[in-house]
N, C-alpha and C positions, 0 to 999 in steps of 0.2 A: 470438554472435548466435543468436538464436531465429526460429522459424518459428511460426503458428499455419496448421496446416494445415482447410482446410474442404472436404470434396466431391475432396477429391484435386488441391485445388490453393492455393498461398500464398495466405491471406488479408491475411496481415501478417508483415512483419519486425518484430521487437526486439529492440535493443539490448539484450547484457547490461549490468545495470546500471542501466538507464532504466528508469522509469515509464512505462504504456499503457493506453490506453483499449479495453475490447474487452466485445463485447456491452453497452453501457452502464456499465457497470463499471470503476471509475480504481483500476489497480494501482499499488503505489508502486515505486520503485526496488529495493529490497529483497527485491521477490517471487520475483523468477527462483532468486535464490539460497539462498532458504529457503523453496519449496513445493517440495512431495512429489511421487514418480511419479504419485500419482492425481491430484493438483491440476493438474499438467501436463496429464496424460491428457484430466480435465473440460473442456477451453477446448482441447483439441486441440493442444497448445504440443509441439514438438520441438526439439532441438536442428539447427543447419545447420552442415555440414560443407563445407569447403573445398578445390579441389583444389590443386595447387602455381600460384602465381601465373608463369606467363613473364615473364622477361627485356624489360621494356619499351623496352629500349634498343635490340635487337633486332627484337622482334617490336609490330605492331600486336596487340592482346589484347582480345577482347570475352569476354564472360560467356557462359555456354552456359544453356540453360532449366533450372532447378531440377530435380533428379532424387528424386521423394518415396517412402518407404518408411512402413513403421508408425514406424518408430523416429526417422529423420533425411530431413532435407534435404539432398542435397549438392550443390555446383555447379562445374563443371570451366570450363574455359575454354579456347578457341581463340587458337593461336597465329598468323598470317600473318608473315612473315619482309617485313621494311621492303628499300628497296632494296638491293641488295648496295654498288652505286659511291660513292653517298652514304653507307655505312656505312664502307665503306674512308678516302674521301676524311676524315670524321671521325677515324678511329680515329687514323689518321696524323697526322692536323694534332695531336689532341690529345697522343702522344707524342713529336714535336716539340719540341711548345710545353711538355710537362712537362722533357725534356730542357735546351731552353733556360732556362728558371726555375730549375734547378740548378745550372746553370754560372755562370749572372749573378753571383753575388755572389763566384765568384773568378777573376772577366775583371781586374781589376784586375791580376794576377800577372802574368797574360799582356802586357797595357799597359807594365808599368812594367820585364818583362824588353827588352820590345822600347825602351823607348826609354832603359834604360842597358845596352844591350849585356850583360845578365846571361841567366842561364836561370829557368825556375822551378822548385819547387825539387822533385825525383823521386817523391816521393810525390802529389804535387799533380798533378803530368804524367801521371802511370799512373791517376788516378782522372779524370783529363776524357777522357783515353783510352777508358776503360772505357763513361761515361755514353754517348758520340759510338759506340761502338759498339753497347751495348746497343738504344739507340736504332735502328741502323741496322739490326739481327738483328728488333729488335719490327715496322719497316717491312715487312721482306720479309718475314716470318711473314704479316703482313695481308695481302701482294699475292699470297702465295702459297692462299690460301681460295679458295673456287669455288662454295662457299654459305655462304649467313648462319648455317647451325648451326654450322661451323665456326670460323666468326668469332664466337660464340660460348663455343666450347669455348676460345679461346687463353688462355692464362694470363696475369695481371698483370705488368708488367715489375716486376721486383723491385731495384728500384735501387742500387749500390754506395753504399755510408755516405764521407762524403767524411772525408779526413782527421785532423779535428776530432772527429767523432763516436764516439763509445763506445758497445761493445756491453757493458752488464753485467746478462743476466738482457733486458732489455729495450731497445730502442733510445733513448739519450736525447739532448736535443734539444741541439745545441753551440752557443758563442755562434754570432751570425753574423759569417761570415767578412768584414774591414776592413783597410785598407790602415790601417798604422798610423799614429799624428799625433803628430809629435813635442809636446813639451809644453813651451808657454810660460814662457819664462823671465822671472820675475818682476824689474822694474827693483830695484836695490838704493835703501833707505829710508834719506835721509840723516837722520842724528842734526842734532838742534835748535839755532842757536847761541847760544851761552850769551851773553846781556841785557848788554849795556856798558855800564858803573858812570855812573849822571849827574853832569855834571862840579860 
């Protein structure tokens, strides 16, 4: 992004990359990235610098007034911190609900132990363990903040890889976990009977 500064104060934003019209004059797209310091200089053109965008999930964010120099434009931005209750009551429902959505596809284990008197089976038990706890440490992490920066700072749950999944170099994706179906047993195809001779 460009600035054209005039009298000490933004005349115009441009787009790098974009064509503009300024004093009468239609610059093409092109121009920003191949005119010189004095071509810039001529038309008052700067560059505009940015400061770190806040956390919108967090904080309400307006733009602060352009801060103009010879050289650049920069523009910072105000943070205001959103409610704290209604950030909690989110943060929680969402790790919940991301909890719940991992577990779903091996509830069937659980279904089909309970209703043939079996178990499921130890590796499977020790990672819905794990989810139902992670879960439950990322809740009270939330409820334990006292402000929104801090609810900020908390770090992502990093979820245990279920069973299925393999780490090699990267995490990759395993099939989805199925109760398995047995498979149809094809009717046996009677042989054709042989034509009886006409009398």
């Amino acid at each position: 992004m460009f600035a054209i500064v005039q009298n000490n104060q933004v005349a115009q934003y441009v787009p790098d990359g974009s064509g503009f019209m300024w004093d009468g004059v239609q610059y093409p797209p092109q121009w920003t990235a191949q005119a010189t310091q004095e071509e810039f200089a001529a038309i008052g053109m700067v560059p505009v610098v940015y400061g770190t965008y806040p956390n919108d999930y967090f904080y309400w964010v307006s733009a602060d007034a352009p801060v103009i120099s010879a050289t650049e434009v920069t523009i910072n931005y105000t943070a205001t911190p959103k409610d704290i209750v209604q950030l909690k009551s989110q943060m929680t429902t969402q790790v919940n609900q991301t909890a719940y959505t991992i577990l779903l596809p091996s509830d069937w284990m659980v279904v089909k132990a309970v209703e043939t008197s079996t178990t499921v089976p130890t590796d499977w038990n020790t990672w819905r363990q794990t989810i139902r706890t992670q879960a439950a440490d990322a809740v009270t992490a939330i409820n334990a903040c006292t402000t929104v920066e801090q609810l900020a700072a908390l770090p992502s749950v990093q979820w245990a890889l279920d069973p299925n999944k393999t780490v090699l170099g990267e995490v990759q994706a395993a099939e989805p976990v199925a109760e398995p179906v047995a498979e149809p047993v094809a009717e046996p195809v009677a042989e054709p009977a042989a034509d009886t001779p006409a009398q």
